[in-house]
C-alpha atoms as one frame of an Amber mdcrd trajectory, in Angstrom:
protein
  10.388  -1.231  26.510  12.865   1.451  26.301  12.250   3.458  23.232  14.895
   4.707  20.503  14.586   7.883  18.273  16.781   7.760  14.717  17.589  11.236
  14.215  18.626  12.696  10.630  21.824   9.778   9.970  21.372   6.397   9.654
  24.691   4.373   9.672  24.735   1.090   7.388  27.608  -1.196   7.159  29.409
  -0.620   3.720  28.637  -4.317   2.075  24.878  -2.743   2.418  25.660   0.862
   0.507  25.466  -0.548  -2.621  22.321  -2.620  -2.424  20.759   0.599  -1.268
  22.321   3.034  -4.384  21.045  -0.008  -6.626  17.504  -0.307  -4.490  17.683
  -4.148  -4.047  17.624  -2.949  -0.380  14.949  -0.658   0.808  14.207  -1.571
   4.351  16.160  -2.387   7.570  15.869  -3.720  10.949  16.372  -1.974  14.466
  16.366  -3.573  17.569  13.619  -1.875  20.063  10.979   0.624  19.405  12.413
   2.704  17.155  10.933   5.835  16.538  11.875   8.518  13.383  12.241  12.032
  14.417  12.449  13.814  11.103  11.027  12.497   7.815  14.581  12.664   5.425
  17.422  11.002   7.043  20.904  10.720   5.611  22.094   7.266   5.241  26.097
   6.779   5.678  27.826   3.824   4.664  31.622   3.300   4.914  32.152   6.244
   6.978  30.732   8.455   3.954  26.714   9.453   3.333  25.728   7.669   0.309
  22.068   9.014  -0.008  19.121  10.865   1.333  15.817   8.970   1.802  12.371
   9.349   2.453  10.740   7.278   5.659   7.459   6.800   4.195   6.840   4.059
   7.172   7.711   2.355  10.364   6.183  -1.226  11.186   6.481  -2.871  14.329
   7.746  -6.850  14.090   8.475  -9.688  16.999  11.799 -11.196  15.626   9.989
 -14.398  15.054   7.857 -12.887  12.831  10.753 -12.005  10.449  11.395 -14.244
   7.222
């Protein structure tokens, strides 16, 4: 499996921006093994950054394990 690193942006389409500024959204999906390189990433949304955030963990799912 090819691995993926998520440097210091994370792009989120804009219907998602506001469920993150209001935190009814505080996790997302990647495809792959996807691995953080820094701690604080800048999440954009819109074409604008929105917020900084804190990955305090990564967990590794099979998509039929999602709900």
């Amino acid at each position: 499996m090819r691995i993926k690193y998520i440097r210091r942006h994370i792009m989120i389409k804009k219907e998602f921006g506001e469920h993150i500024l209001s935190g009814k959204k505080t996790t997302t999906i990647r495809l792959g093994k996807v691995v953080p390189k820094a701690r604080e990433v800048i999440i954009h949304s819109g074409g604008r950054p929105i917020a900084k955030a804190v990955i305090t963990g990564v967990t590794y799912k099979h998509v039929y394990e999602l709900t």
